[in-house]
Every structure is written in structure tokens, then in C-alpha cells.
N, C-alpha and C positions, 0 to 999 in steps of 0.2 A: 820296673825301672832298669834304665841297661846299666850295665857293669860300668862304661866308660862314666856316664854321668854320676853315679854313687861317690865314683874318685874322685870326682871334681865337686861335689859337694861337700863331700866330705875332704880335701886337703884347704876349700874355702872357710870350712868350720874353722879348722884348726888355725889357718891363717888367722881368721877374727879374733882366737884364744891367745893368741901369743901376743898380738897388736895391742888387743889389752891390758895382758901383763906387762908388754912395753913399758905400757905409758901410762900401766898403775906402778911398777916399780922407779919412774921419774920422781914420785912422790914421797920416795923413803931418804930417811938420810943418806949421807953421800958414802960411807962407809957400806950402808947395807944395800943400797941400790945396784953395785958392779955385777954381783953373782947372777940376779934375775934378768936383769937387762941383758948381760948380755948373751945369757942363753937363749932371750928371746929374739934378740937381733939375731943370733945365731939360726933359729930355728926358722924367723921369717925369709931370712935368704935361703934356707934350703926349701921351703913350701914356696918361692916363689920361681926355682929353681923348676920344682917341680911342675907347678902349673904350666910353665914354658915347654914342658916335655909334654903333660899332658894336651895342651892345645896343638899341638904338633902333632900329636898322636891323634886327635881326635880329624884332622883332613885324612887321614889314611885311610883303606879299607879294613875289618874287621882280619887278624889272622885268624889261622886255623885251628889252633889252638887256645885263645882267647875267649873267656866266655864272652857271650851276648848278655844273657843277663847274668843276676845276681843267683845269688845262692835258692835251692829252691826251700828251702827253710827259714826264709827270711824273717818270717814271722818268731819263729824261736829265738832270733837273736833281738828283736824287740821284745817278747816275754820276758827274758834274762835282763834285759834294760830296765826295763819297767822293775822287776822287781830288786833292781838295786839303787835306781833310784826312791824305790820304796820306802828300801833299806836308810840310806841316808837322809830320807822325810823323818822315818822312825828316832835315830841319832838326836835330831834337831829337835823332836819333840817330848822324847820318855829318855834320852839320855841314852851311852854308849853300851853298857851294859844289860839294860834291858832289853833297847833296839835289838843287839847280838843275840840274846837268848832268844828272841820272839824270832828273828832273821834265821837264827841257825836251825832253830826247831819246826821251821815252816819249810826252809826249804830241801831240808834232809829226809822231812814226813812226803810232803804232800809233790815235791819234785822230782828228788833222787826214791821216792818212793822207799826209804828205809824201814826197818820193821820201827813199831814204839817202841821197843826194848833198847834197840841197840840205839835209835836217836833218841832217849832221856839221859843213855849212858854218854854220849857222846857231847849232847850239850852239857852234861853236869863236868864231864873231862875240861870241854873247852871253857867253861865258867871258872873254874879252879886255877889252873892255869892262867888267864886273864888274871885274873885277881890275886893270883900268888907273884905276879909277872908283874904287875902293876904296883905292888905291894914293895919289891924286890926293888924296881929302879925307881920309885917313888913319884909314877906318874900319876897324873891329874888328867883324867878321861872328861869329857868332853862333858857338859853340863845339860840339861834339859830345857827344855821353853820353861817346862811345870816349875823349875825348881827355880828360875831368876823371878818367875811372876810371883 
């Protein structure tokens, strides 16, 4: 996929995301609707801004300095996707703290390749923390499928 079209697919994402949030935040009271709206009004004039540049850009010849294509690692940057979208499947289904421990422990082992010594000691760091953090400003982490069913 070349470069020029990744931008435009991807500034049409984001377009789609904000349009939504548009016109999901029309539906909050009048008080809590100003903030979302109009960051998203804000952000659809500058992605539409943008695509104007882009399509402009897109009659011209290729400079010399511009890639043609994308990265040649592209595939790494959908593994990293993949597994954080994993990560937030996990969230929605075993709950915040477990997802994290399973999330943290997986991808410090078998990604950043850490030794098991040092990632047991590190997720039991970041569990502690979490949980002393949590503890501390008296949040309420995010719930499980398992535990509403």
C-alpha cells in the first residue's frame, strides 16, 4: 500500500471517529455535551482541512524524499495492534487487573523477550502499585463480563 493512500485512509478513520462522537455527544445533557462537541467539531475541520491538502497532494508527482510506500515493517505495527487490542478484549472480559497481569506478563516474556526473573519481579512491581494507586485515590477499575454475568 503506498504511503499517500495509508494517509487518506487513515485521516478518513479518524474523520468517521470524531463524526461520531459529534453526534454521540448531541445526546448528553446540555451542560456535559459543550466539551466533546466541540472538540470534535474542532477536530472534523482540521481532518477536513487536511484531506484538502491531501487530495491536492495526491495530483502532484511523488517528491524525492517522500516515501512511496509504507514502512517496511508494517506487519510489526499490526502485531503491536493486534495485541492491544487483545489487551482491551481481555479488560472487557477477566476485568482490569487481571487483563494487566496476563497483558504485562505476556508481553515482557514472550515480546520484549525479558528474562522470567526479572518479568515476575516486574509484574508483581506493577500489580502493587496498581493496587496501592488504586487503593490510594479510591478508584473503581473497570469490571469483568464474568463478574456482571
Amino acid at each position: 500500500m503506498k504511503w499517500r493512500t495509508a494517509e487518506l485512509l487513515y485521516t478518513l478513520f479518524m474523520l468517521g471517529i470524531f463524526t461520531y462522537t459529534a453526534i454521540g455527544a448531541t445526546e448528553f445533557k446540555k451542560n456535559a455535551m459543550y466539551f466533546p462537541l466541540y472538540i470534535s467539531i474542532l477536530a472534523i475541520i482540521l481532518l477536513v482541512i487536511d484531506l484538502i491538502r491531501q487530495f491536492r497532494r495526491f495530483k502532484k508527482p511523488l517528491e524525492k524524499d517522500e516515501p512511496e510506500y509504507l514502512h517496511p515493517d508494517t506487519m510489526g505495527v499490526f502485531k503491536y495492534s493486534l495485541v492491544l487490542a487483545f489487551y482491551a478484549v481481555l479488560i472487557y472480559l477477566i476485568g482490569f487487573l487481571l487483563a494487566s497481569i496476563i497483558y504485562l506478563f505476556g508481553f515482557l516474556y514472550f515480546i520484549a523477550r525479558m528474562r522470567l526473573m526479572y518479568t515476575i519481579i516486574t509484574v508483581t512491581v506493577v500489580v502493587v502499585f496498581i493496587v496501592s494507586f488504586g487503593n490510594a485515590m479510591n478508584l473503581v477499575w473497570p469490571k469483568s463480563l464474568i463478574s456482571i454475568l
